[in-house]
N, C-alpha and C positions, 0 to 999 in steps of 0.2 A: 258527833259521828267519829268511829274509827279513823286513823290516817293511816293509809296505806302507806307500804313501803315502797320504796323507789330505787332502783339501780343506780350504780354509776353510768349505766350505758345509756338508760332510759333517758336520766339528765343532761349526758350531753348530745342522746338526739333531739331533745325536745331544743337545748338549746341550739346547734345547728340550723335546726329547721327555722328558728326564729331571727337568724343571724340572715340564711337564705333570704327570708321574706322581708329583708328589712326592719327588725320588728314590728312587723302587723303581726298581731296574735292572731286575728283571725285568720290570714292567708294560710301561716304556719302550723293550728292546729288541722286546716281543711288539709294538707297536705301530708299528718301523720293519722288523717282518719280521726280525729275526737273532737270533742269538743272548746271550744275556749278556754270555759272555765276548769276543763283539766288539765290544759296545759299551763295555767296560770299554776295550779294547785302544784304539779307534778316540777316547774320550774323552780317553788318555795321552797318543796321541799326534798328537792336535790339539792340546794345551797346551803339549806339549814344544816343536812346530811355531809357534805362533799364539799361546801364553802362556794365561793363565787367561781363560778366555771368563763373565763376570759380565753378569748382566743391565742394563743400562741405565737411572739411575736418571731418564731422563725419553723423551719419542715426540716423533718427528717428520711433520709431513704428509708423503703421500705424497710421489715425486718426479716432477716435471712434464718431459717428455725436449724436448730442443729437436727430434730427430729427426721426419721424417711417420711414420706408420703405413704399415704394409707397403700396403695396401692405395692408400693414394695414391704410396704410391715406384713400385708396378706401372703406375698409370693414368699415372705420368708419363713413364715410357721406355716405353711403347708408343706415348705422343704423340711420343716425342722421336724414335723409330726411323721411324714415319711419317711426319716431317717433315724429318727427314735425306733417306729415300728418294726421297721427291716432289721436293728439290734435286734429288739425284744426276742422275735421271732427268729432270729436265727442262736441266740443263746439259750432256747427252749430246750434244745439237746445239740452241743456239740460234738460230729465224728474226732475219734482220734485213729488213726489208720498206724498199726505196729507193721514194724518193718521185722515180722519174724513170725515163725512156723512152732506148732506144735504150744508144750505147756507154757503159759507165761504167769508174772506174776506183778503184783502193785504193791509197795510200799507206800503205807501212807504215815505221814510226820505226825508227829503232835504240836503243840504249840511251842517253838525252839528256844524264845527268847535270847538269841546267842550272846546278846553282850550282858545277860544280868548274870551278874556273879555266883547264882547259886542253880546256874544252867550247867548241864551233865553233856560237857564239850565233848570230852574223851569217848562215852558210849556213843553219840553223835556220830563222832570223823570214822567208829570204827562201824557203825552202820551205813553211813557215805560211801565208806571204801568197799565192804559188802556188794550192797547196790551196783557201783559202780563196774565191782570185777565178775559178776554174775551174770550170765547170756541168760537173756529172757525178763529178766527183773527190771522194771520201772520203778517211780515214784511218784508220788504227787504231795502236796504240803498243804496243812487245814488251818495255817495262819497264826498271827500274832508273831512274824518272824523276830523281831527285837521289841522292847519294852516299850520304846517311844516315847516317853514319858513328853508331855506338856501342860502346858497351864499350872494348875497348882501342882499335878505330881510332878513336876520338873523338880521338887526341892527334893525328889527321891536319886539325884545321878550323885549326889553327895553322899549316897551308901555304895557307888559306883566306882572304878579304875579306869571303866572304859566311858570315852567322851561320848558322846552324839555321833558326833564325825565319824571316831573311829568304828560306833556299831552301823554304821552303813555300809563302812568299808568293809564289816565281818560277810554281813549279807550279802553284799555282791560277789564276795569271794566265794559263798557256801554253796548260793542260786549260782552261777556261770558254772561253780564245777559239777553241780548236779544236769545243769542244762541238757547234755546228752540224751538224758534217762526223765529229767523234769517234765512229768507231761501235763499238772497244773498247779495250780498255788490259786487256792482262797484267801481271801482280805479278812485279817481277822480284827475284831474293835482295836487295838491296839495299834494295828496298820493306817486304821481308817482313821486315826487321828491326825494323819499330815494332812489331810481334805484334800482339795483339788490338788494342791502339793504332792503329786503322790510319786516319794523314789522308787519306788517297788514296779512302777509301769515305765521307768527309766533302767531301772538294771535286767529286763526281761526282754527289751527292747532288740530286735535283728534275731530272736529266738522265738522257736517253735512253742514256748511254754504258753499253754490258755491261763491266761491271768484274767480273774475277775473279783471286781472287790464285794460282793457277796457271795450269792450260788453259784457253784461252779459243776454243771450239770454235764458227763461226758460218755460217749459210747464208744468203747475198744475196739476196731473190727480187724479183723486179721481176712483176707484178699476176700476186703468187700464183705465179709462174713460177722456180722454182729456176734460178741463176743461176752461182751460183761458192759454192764449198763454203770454205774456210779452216777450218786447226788453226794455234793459234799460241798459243806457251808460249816466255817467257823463257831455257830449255836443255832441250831436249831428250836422253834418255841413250845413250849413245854418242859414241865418238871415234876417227877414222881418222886416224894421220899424212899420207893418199895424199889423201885428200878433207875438205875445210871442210864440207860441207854433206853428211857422213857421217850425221849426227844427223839430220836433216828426212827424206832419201832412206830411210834406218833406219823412222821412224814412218810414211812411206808403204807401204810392201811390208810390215810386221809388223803394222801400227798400224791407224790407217783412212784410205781409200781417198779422199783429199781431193784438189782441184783443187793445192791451198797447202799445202803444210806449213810454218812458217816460224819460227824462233827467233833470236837474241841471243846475249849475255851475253859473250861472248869477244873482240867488240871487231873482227871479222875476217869477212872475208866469204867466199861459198860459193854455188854454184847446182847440183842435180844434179838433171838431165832423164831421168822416166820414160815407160812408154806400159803403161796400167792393159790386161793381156791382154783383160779378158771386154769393158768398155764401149768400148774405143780411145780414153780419154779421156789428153790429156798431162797426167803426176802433174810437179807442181816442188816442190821442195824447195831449201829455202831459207836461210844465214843471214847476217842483216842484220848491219853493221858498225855505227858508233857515233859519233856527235857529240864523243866526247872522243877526239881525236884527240892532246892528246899528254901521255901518261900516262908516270908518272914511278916508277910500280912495272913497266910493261911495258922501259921503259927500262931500270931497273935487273937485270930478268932475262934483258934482250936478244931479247924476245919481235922478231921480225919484222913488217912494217907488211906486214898483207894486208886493211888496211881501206879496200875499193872505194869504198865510199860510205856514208854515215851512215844511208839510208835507199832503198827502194827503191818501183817504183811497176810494178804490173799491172795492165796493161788488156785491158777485155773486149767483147770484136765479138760481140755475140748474132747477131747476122745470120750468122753463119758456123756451120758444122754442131759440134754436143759433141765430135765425135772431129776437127775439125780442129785442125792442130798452132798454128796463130796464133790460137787463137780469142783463148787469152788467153796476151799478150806482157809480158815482164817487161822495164822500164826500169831500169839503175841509177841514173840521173839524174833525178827525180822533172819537174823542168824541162821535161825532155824529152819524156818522158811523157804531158806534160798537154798537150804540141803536138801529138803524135800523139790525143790522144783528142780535145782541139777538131776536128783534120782531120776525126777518124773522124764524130764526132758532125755537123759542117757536112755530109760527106758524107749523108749518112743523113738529113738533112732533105729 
């Protein structure tokens, strides 16, 4: 006949219980419910298993569990599921309320890379200073702000001048002076490589800027008056050979129904113009090219240069009806941009 198997626990109940009764096996198995001859069987063959199980010739205090009690592990992921949710749900669309009247407009960055050496600083600081000295112009940034390099691309800061250190120190310097005007910054993979580590929710930190390390979904209202809707995520999923801005056009028509769709990350740029059926409102879809203009892995795979401009600028005519098609005009030249919305805005006084 088969032998069954036997626990450690089983054998030292069984021995227990025959230690209690003195050893009478028969008292000992009446008192675990079976029979004699199972406890004789189940005594062999927890010694045969386990060796001779002898009483211990000293006690020990209880043992103290470093674990919580069921009862506070339940009180704590029901806090923690409630507090996940209450994110979720309030970064589904966040307001951004502009503290100004009439035309406005958004700058959005391309990927900056500011400490890699073949990043276009100079058109950068003079689109900053733009930005900056223009009433009515914001910004927002679509990620990858420094190269970040770790793991094995870390053997790439050896094509580099600037340390680690010091491109954090670029970024802090670039994000505090845009701060003013910064109204988000999306996590781009290259950001998302410090993980929980993340400097970029330390340098934004006592600032008004929405930082989020994926989509960063926002609605412009000007007194309480929705304004211009933006989605903007560092890649969006999707890829067409026939269209660059396959991805943004993609998240419009499946996705949500946003004024902006607009993404990164590829270095390359893309415009694809819709007309939203129910509101008549024009969807654009968008992706932004990049400050590192001359990139020496694109090189090496013979990628093609379809980077229009490092950044891009839309401007918005509230004066003009939700379904007209110029309400809001996309500039590739940030520059440019902000002469048409000084026009618009002197107009409009």
């Amino acid at each position: 006949m088969p032998t069954h198997a036997v626990t450690r626990e089983q054998g030292e109940e069984a021995h227990d219980a025959l230690t209690r009764a003195g050893g009478n096996v028969t008292a000992a198995a009446a008192e675990l419910g079976m029979s004699p001859s199972t406890l004789r069987n189940r005594l062999k063959r927890s010694e045969q298993l386990y060796g001779p199980m002898t009483p211990a010739q000293f006690s020990v205090d209880a043992e103290v569990e470093d674990d919580a009690d069921i009862d506070d592990i339940r009180a704590r992921r029901h806090r923690e599921f409630q507090r996940k949710s209450a994110k979720v749900s309030a970064d589904r669309q966040i307001d951004v309320r502009l503290d100004c009247s009439g035309p406005f407009g958004l700058v959005v960055l391309g990927d900056t890379h500011w400490d890699n050496p073949g990043s276009d600083l100079p058109t950068y600081e003079r689109h900053a200073e733009c930005i900056l000295a223009t009433d009515g112009l914001f910004v927002g940034h679509i990620g990858d702000v420094l190269d970040n390099w770790v793991g094995r691309l870390e053997r790439l800061y050896a094509e580099h001048t600037t340390t680690p250190t010091e491109g954090w120190k670029l970024a802090e310097y670039y994000l505090r002076e845009l701060s003013p005007k910064l109204l988000f910054l999306s996590g781009g993979n290259h950001d998302g490589w410090s993980g929980h580590r993340d400097p970029l929710r330390y340098i934004v930190r006592g600032t008004e800027i929405v930082y989020r390390q994926h989509r960063t979904r926002i609605r412009l209202l000007q007194k309480r008056e929705p304004m211009l809707t933006v989605n903007a995520r560092h890649a969006f999923s999707g890829r067409s050979m026939y269209n660059n801005a396959h991805a943004a056009l993609r998240e419009l028509l499946f996705g949500c129904r946003d004024d902006i769709a607009i993404c990164g990350h590829y270095h390359t740029s893309g415009v694809s113009v819709t007309k939203d059926p129910e509101s008549g409102r024009k969807l654009t879809g968008v992706l932004v090219g990049s400050y590192k203009i001359h990139d020496e892995y694109a090189m090496a795979r013979g990628f093609a240069d379809q980077n229009l401009s490092p950044s891009v600028a839309f401007i918005v005519n509230p004066a003009l009806e939700a379904a007209h098609p110029d309400r809001v005009t996309l500039w590739w030249d940030p520059l440019e941009g902000a002469d048409y919305l000084t026009f618009l805005r002197g107009k409009a006084q």
